[in-house]
Every structure is written in structure tokens, then in C-alpha cells.
C-alpha positions as CSV (number, residue, x, y, z in Angstrom):
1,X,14.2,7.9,11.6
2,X,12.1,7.3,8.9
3,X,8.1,7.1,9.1
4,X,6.4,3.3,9.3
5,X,4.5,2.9,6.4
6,X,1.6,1.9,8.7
7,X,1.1,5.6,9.3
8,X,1.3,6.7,6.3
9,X,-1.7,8.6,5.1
10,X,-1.6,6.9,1.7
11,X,-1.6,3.5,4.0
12,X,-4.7,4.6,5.9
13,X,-6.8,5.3,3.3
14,X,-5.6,1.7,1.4
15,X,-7.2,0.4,4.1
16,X,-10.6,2.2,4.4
17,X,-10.8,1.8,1.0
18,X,-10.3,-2.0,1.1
19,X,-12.5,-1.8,4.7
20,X,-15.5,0.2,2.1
21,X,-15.0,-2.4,-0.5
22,X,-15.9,-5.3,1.8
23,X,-18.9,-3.3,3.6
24,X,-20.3,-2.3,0.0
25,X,-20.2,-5.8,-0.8
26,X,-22.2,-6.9,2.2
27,X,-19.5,-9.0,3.8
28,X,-19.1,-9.1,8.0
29,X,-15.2,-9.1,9.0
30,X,-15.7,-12.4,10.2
31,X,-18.0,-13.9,6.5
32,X,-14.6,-12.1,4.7
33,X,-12.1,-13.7,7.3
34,X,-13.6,-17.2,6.9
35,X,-13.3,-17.2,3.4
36,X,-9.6,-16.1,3.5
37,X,-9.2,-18.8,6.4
38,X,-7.7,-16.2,8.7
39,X,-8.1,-15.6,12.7
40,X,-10.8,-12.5,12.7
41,X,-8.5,-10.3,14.7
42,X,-6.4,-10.5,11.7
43,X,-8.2,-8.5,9.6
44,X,-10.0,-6.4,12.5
45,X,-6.4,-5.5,13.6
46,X,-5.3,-4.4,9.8
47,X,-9.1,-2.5,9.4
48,X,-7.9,-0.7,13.0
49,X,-4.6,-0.2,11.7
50,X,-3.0,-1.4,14.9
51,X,-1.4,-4.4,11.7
52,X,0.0,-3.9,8.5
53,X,-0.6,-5.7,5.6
54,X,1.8,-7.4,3.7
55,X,1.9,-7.5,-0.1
56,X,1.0,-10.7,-0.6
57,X,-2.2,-10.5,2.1
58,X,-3.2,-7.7,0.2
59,X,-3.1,-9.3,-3.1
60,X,-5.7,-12.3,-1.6
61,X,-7.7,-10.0,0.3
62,X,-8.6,-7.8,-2.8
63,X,-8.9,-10.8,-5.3
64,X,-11.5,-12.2,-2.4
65,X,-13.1,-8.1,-2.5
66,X,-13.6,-9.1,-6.6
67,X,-10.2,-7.4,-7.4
68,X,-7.9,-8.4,-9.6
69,X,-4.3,-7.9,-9.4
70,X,-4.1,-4.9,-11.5
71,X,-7.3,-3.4,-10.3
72,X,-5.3,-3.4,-6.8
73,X,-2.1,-2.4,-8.0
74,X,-4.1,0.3,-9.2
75,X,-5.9,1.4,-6.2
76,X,-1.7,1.5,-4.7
77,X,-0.6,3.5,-7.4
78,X,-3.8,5.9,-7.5
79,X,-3.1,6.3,-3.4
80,X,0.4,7.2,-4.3
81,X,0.0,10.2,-6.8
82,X,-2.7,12.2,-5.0
């Protein structure tokens, strides 16, 4: 059976970069989550990687983290050819 992509390495480290991002930027999980309008344990379940993001969370959470789309798609395809 294949691997989940939520335990892929390249899929952890999506996430502590994203996680980085929003601490560099001074934001709480809950300052971040209130401006997405999501439930906290949202994003503190994705940053614990016990919840997977889907592809169109992503694209809002990074254009909230100052990202645009191809500055994320980049970060994806930078992950994916180390």
C-alpha cells in the first residue's frame, strides 16, 4: 500500500516551512486562524501534522502568510526536487 502523503518528508517540511513563515511574521496560530476564519484546532492539527492540507487551504493560507500563488507553488515544487 502506498505511503499517505501526510507522511511524506517532503509534506513535513511544507509544513514547518509554512509553520516558520507564520512565526517569522509574528502571527499566533489563533491571530492567523481568525483571519482565515477557521476553528484554531484547524490549523494546530495541520502544524502537528495529525491533518493534511488540502490544495486549496494551502493556496489561502500562504496568500494570508504574503504568498502568492506562484511563490507557493514554488515552495511545492522546491520540496519536491531536493
Amino acid at each position: 500500500m502506498p505511503k499517505k502523503t501526510i507522511y511524506a518528508k517532503e509534506y513535513r517540511e511544507l509544513v514547518k516551512a509554512l509553520r516558520e513563515t507564520r512565526k517569522s511574521q509574528g502571527f499566533t496560530q489563533a491571530e492567523l486562524c481568525a483571519a482565515l476564519d477557521w476553528p484554531q484546532q484547524r490549523l494546530s492539527a495541520v502544524e502537528r501534522g495529525s491533518r493534511r492540507l488540502d490544495v486549496m487551504e494551502y493556496f489561502v493560507l500562504a496568500e494570508k502568510l504574503g504568498m502568492s500563488p506562484k511563490a507557493a507553488l514554488t515552495l511545492v515544487l522546491n520540496l519536491r526536487n531536493k
